[in-house]
C-alpha positions in Angstrom: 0.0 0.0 0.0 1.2 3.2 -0.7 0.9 6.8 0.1 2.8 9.7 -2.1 2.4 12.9 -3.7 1.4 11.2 -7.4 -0.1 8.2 -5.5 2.5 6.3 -7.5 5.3 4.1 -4.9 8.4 2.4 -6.2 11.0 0.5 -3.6 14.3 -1.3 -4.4 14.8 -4.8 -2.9 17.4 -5.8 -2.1 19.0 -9.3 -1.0 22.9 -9.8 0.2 24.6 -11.2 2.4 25.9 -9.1 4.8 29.7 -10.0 6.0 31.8 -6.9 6.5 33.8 -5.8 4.5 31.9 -7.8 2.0 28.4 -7.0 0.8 27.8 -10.0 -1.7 24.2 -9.0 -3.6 22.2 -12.2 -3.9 19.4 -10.7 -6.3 17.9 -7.1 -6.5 14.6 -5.8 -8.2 13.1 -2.3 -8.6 9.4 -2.7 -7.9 6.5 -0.2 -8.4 3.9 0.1 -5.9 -0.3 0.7 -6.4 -2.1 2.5 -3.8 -4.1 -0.6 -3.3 -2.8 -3.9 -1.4 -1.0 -6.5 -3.9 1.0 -9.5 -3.7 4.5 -8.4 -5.3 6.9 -11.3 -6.2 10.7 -10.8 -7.1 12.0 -14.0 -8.6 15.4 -14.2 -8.8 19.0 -16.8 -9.4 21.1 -16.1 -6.4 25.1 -15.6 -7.5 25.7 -18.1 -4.1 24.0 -19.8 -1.5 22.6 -17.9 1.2 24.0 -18.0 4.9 22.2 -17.8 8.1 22.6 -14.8 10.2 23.9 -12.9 7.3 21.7 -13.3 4.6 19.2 -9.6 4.7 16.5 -8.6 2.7 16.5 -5.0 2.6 13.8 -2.5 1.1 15.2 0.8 -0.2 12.4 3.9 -0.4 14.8 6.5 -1.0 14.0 7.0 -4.3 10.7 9.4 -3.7 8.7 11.1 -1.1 6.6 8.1 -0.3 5.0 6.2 2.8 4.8 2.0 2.1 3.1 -0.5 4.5 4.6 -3.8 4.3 3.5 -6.9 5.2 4.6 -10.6 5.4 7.9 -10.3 3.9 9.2 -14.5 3.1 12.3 -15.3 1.0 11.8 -18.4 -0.4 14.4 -20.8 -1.9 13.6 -23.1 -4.7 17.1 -24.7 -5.1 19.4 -24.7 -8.3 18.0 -27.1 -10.3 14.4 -25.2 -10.3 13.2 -23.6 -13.3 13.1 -19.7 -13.1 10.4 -19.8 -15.8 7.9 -21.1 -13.4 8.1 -18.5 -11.0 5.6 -15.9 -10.9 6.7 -12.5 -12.8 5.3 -9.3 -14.2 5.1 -9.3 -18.5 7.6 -7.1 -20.3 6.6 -5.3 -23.2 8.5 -2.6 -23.6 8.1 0.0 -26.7 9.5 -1.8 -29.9 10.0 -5.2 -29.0 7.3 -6.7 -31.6 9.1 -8.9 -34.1 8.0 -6.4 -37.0 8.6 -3.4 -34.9 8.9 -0.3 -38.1 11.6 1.4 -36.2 13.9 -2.0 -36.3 13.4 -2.2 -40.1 14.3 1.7 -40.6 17.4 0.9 -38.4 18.6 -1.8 -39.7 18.2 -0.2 -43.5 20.4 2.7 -42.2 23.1 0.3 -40.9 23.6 -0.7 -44.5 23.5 2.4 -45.4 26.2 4.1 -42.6 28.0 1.1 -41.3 29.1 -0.3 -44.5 31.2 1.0 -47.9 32.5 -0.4 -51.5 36.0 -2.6 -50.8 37.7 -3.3 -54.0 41.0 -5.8 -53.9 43.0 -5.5 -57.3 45.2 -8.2 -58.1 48.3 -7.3 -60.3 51.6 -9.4 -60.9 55.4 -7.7 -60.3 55.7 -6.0 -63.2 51.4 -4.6 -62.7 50.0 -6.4 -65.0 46.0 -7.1 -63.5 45.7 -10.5 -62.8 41.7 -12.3 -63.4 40.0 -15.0 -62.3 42.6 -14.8 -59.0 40.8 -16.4 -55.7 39.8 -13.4 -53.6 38.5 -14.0 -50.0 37.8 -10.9 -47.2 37.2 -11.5 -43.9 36.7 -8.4 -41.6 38.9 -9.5 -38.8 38.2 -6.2 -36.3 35.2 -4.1 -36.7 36.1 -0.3 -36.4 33.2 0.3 -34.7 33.8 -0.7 -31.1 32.1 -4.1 -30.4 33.5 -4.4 -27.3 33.5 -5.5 -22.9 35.0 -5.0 -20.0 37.4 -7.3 -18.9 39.7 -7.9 -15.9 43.3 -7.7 -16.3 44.2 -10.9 -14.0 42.1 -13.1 -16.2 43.6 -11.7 -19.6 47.0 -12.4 -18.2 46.6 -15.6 -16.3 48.0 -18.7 -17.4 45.6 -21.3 -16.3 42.9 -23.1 -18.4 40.4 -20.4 -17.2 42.1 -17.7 -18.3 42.9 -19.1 -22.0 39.3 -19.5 -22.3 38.8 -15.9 -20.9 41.2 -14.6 -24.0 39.6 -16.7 -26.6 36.0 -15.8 -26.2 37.6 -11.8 -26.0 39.6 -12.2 -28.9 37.2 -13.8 -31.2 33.7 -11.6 -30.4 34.9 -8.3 -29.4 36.9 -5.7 -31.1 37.4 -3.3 -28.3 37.8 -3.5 -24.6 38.0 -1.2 -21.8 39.6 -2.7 -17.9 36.7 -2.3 -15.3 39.0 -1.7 -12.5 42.1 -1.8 -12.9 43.3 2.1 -14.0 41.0 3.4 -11.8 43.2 5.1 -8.5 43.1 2.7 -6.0 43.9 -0.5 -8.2 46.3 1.4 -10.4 48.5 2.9 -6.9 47.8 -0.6 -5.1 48.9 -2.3 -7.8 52.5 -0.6 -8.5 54.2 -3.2 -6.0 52.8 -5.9 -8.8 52.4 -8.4 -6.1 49.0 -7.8 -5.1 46.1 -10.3 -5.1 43.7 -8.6 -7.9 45.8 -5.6 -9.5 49.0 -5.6 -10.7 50.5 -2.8 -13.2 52.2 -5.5 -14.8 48.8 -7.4 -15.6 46.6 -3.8 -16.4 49.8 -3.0 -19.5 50.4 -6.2 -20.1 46.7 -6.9 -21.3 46.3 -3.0 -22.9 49.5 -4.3 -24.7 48.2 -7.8 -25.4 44.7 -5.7 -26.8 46.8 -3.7 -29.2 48.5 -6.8 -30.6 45.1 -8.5 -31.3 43.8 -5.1 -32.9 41.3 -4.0 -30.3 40.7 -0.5 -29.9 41.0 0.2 -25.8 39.4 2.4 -23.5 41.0 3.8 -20.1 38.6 4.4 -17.3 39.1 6.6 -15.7 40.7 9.7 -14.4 38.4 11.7 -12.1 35.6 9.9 -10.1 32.5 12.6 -9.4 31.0 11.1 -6.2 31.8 11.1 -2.9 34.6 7.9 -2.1 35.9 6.9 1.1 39.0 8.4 0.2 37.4 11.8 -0.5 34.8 11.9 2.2 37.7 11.6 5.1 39.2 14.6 3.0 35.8 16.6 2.7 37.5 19.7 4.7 40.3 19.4 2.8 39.3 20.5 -1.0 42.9 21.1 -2.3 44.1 18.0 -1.0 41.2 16.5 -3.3 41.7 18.0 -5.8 45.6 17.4 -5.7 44.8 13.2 -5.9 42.5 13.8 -8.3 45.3 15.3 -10.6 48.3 12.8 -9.3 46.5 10.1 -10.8 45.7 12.2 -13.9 49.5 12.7 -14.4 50.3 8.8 -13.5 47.8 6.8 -14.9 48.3 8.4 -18.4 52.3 8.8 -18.1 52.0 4.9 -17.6 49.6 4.0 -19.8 51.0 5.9 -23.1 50.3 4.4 -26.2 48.3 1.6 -25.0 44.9 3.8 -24.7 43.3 5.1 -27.4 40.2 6.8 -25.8 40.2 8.2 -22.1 37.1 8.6 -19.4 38.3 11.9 -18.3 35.6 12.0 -15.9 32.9 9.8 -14.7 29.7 10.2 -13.3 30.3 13.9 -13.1 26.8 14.3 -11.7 26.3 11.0 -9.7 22.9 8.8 -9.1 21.7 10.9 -5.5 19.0 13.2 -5.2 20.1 16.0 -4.3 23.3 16.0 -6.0 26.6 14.8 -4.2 30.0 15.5 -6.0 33.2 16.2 -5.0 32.9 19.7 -7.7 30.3 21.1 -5.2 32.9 21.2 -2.8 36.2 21.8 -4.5 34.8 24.2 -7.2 32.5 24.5 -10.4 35.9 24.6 -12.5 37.3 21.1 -11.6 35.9 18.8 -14.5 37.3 21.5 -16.8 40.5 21.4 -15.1 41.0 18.1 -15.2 40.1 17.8 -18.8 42.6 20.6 -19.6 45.3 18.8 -17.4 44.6 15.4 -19.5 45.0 17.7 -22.5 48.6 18.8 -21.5 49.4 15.4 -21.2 47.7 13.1 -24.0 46.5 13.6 -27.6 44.1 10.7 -27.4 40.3 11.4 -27.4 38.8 12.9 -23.5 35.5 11.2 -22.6 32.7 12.5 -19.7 30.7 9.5 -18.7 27.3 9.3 -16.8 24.6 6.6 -16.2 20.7 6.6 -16.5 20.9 9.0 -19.4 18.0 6.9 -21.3 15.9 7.6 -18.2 14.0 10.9 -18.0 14.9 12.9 -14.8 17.5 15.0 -12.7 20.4 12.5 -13.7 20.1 13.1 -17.6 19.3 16.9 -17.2 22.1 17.6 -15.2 24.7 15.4 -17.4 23.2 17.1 -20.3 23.6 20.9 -18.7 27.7 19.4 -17.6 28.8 19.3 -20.7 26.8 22.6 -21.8 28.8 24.3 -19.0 32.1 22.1 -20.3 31.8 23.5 -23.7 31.1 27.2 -22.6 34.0 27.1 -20.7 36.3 26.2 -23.8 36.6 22.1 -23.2 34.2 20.5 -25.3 34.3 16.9 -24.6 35.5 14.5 -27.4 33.0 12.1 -26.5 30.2 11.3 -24.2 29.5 7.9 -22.9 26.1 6.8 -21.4 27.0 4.0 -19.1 23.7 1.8 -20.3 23.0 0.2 -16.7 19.3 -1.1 -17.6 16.7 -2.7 -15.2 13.4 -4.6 -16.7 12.0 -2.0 -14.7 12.1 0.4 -17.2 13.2 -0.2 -21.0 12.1 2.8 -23.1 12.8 1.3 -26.0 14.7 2.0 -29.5 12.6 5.2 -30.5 12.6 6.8 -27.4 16.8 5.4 -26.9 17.6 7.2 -30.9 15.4 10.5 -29.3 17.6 11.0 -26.4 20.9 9.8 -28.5 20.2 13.1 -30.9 19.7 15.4 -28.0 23.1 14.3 -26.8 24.5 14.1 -30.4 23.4 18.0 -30.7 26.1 18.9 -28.4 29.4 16.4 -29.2 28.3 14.2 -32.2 30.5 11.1 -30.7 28.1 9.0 -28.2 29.2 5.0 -26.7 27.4 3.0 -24.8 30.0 2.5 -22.7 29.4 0.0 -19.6 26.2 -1.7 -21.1 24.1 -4.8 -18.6 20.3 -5.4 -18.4 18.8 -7.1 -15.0 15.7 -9.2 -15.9 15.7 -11.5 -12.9 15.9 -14.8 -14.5 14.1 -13.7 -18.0 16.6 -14.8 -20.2 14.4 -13.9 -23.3 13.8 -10.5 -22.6 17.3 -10.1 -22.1 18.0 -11.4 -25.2 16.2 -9.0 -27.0 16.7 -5.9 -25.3 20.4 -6.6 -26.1 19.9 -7.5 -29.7 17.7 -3.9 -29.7 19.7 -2.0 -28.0 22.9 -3.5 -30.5 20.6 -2.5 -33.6 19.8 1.6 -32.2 23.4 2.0 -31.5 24.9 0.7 -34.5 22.4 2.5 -36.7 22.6 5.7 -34.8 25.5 7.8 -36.8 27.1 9.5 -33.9 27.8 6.0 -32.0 31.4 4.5 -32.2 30.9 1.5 -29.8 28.9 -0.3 -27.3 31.0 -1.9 -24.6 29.5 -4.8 -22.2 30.4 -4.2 -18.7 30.3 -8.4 -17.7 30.3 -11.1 -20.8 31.2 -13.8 -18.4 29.7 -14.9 -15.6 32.6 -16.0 -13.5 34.3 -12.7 -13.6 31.7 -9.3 -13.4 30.5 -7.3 -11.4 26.5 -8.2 -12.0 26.9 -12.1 -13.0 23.5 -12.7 -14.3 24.1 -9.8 -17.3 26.3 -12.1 -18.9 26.5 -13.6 -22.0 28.4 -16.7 -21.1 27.7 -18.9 -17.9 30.3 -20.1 -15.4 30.6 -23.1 -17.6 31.0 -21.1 -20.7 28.3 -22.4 -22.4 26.3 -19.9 -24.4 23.1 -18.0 -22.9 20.3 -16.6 -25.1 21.8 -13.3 -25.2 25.2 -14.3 -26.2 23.4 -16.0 -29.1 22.3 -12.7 -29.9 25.4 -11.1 -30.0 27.1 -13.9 -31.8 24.4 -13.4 -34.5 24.9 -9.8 -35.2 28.0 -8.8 -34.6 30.1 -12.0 -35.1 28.0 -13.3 -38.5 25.6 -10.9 -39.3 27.7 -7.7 -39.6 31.1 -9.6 -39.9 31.8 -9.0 -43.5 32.7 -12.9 -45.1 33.2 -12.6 -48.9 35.3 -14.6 -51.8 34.9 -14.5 -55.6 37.0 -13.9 -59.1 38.8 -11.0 -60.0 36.9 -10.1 -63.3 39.4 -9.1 -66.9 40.7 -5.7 -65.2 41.8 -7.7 -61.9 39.5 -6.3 -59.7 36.7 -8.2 -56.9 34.5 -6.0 -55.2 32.1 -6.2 -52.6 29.8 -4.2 -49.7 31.3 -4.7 -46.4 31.3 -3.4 -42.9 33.9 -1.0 -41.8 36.9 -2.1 -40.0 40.5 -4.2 -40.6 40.1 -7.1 -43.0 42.7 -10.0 -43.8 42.6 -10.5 -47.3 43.7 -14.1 -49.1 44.5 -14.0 -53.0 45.3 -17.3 -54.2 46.6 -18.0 -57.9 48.1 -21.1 -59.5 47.9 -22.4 -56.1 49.8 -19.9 -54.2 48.8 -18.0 -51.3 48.9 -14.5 -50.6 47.5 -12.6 -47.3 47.5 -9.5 -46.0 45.7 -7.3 -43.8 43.5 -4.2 -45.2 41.7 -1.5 -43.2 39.3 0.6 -44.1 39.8 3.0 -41.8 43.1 4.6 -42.9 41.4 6.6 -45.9 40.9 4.1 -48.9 38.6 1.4 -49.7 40.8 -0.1 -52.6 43.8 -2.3 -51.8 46.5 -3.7 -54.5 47.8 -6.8 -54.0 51.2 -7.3 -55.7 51.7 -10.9 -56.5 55.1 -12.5 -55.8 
């Protein structure tokens, strides 16, 4: 039952177990509330089992000006083997999702149009003579749009079977990655003894190093962190002395990293998820996200980033983010990109119209937009997972100001929300990774082979990004790589 000003109640629930430093999160729903008694169920796969004395439902109103009465509260355990499907759960039908959905076709008729270009390999012998009816296979081998996840520097640079399984599913879906932990401050300074448990420098450049080799485009995250931290809060009287960490790391974290990032997250969640606002700016001063993106300048020529959550949600969080980087660019430091972070809930999924609208108000002010930390909870739903993924894949890709959209957990034995996966701890292959395999690995994975016709020339339509191209004559082989990226979409192979 609830009371509130628009007779409208939502709660959060929450269930972890509670041990001290650690807070492990079982399951977690957001749950909206009638003014009328109802039986509300919020089925959920816990990540482990739960413990007595520690395990705690909890039930979070903070989100509005609301008064809930709450009865008979149970938490009820089915056991692994049960089937989530059974369970009791609201429908989903969010804006869009209809197989024949007209905004899906128009999208993915503008993908053909914007994504992909003319490739033409000529085949000529030493002396350039064109060579026809030469074998010509292309396979694009790294999209240059940036497919891409989050991944843990331990696991990239382990050498155990679980870690060689970790690389191969990165290496052969993705073409860009971004570390979820390990530049940020405390992992990056914890980790400069290189003997720690979870962060080592050694691992965090040894796996931006090992990206680069693979052709993977990588993103460093980040350099300033908006919210109050624990580190910050015992320095709240102490604004310079914020400020001063804030710019340390700056200085280290690129001077170390240089060359291995191509893209940086200058600053991240600049205006922060609590209502009112709490930021570290409010106290040190309206002009430190500008400073820090001019001190990032002095030091780097790689693209600045600002980077926020819950833009595709209507409220203070995407106003504010949106009047940041007004105030950035007035100020003389336009961003070169803005990321929306992409955290979803089944809760509320606006859909691909409403996700394009908000994209071009964004677009209006730096036209270079990721989706930069992507995940969708659906408690157990695995087919509404599946295709909010594959529609949220579809606006981005057919959006013209997007350049990638980055998972934040692809496997479920190493993220930070284990159910958003797309592989389970066994690696085998949920619903949503079937998606994504679909699209992005066959779908929009340019495979072509042919003839060279009389002039020595084999064309075809294919998605942007670096190809390897075989041209095989009298039955000898020759490869090399092509990318469409630097400036042509004609390559000349010179036969031996």
């Amino acid at each position: 039952k609830d009371s509130s000003v628009d007779g409208k109640g939502r709660v959060k629930v929450v269930v972890e177990l509670k041990n001290p430093p650690d807070y492990v999160k079982l399951g977690q729903d957001d749950v909206d509330i009638a003014s009328e008694w109802q039986t509300l169920y919020v089925p959920f796969p816990a990540s482990e089992d739960s413990k007595p004395g520690i395990t705690h439902a909890s039930l979070m109103l903070g989100g509005k000006k609301q008064t809930l009465e709450v009865s008979k509260v149970r938490l009820l355990n089915y056991g692994s083997a049960f089937d989530l499907t059974k369970l009791p759960r609201p429908a989903v039908h969010y804006p869009g999702r209809e197989a024949d959905a007209p905004w899906r076709k128009e999208a993915l008729a503008r993908i053909e149009k914007i994504r992909t270009t003319d490739i033409a390999v000529e085949v000529v012998d030493a002396a350039g003579k064109p060579q026809s009816q030469a074998k010509v296979s292309l396979l694009l081998k790294r999209h240059s749009f940036g497919f891409g996840t989050a991944v843990k520097a331990k696991f990239l640079m382990g050498t155990d079977e679980t870690s060689a399984k970790y690389r191969a599913l990165v290496e052969e879906n993705f073409s860009a990655i971004v570390l979820e932990n390990d530049l940020k401050p405390f992992a990056w300074t914890n980790g400069a003894s290189n003997d720690r448990k979870d962060y080592r420098q050694e691992w965090t450049l040894g796996a931006l190093a090992w990206a680069k080799q693979h052709g993977m485009k990588t993103r460093g995250h980040y350099l300033c962190w908006g919210p109050w931290d624990d580190w910050s809060e015992k320095l709240k009287d102490q604004p310079a002395a914020i400020r001063e960490k804030i710019m340390t790391h700056t200085h280290a974290v690129i001077h170390g990293a240089a060359g291995l990032v191509d893209e940086w997250d200058a600053v991240n969640h600049p205006v922060g998820w609590e209502s009112p606002r709490r930021t570290v700016d409010q106290v040190i001063g309206p002009d430190l996200y500008a400073d820090v993106f001019k001190a990032a300048r002095a030091r780097t020529g790689v693209p600045l980033w600002i980077n926020e959550d819950q833009v595709f949600r209507e409220g203070r969080q995407q106003d504010e983010f949106y009047d940041c980087i007004k105030g950035l660019i007035a100020q003389g430091v336009r961003p070169d990109g803005i990321g929306n972070q992409a955290h979803f809930h089944s809760s509320h999924l606006p859909g691909g119209p409403e996700m394009l609208r908000i994209s071009d108000r964004f677009a209006a002010l730096v036209p270079n937009l990721e989706l930069t930390e992507f995940d969708v909870i659906t408690n157990g739903d695995e087919e509404l997972q599946a295709d909010w993924l594959r529609d949220t894949l579809i606006m981005a890709y057919s959006h013209p100001a997007y350049s990638a959209m980055m998972l934040w957990v692809f496997w479920e034995g190493a993220g930070w929300k284990p159910e958003t996966a797309l592989w389970r701890t066994d690696w085998s292959e949920k619903p949503n990774g079937k998606v994504w395999r679909e699209f992005v690995c066959k779908l929009w994975r340019t495979q072509a082979s042919g003839q060279t016709d009389d002039s020595g020339l084999f064309s075809v339509r294919g998605h942007r990004g670096l190809y390897e191209v075989t041209v095989e004559i009298a039955g000898k082989k020759t490869v090399m790589p092509f990318n469409t990226e630097h400036g042509t979409n004609m390559v000349r192979v010179v036969l031996p």
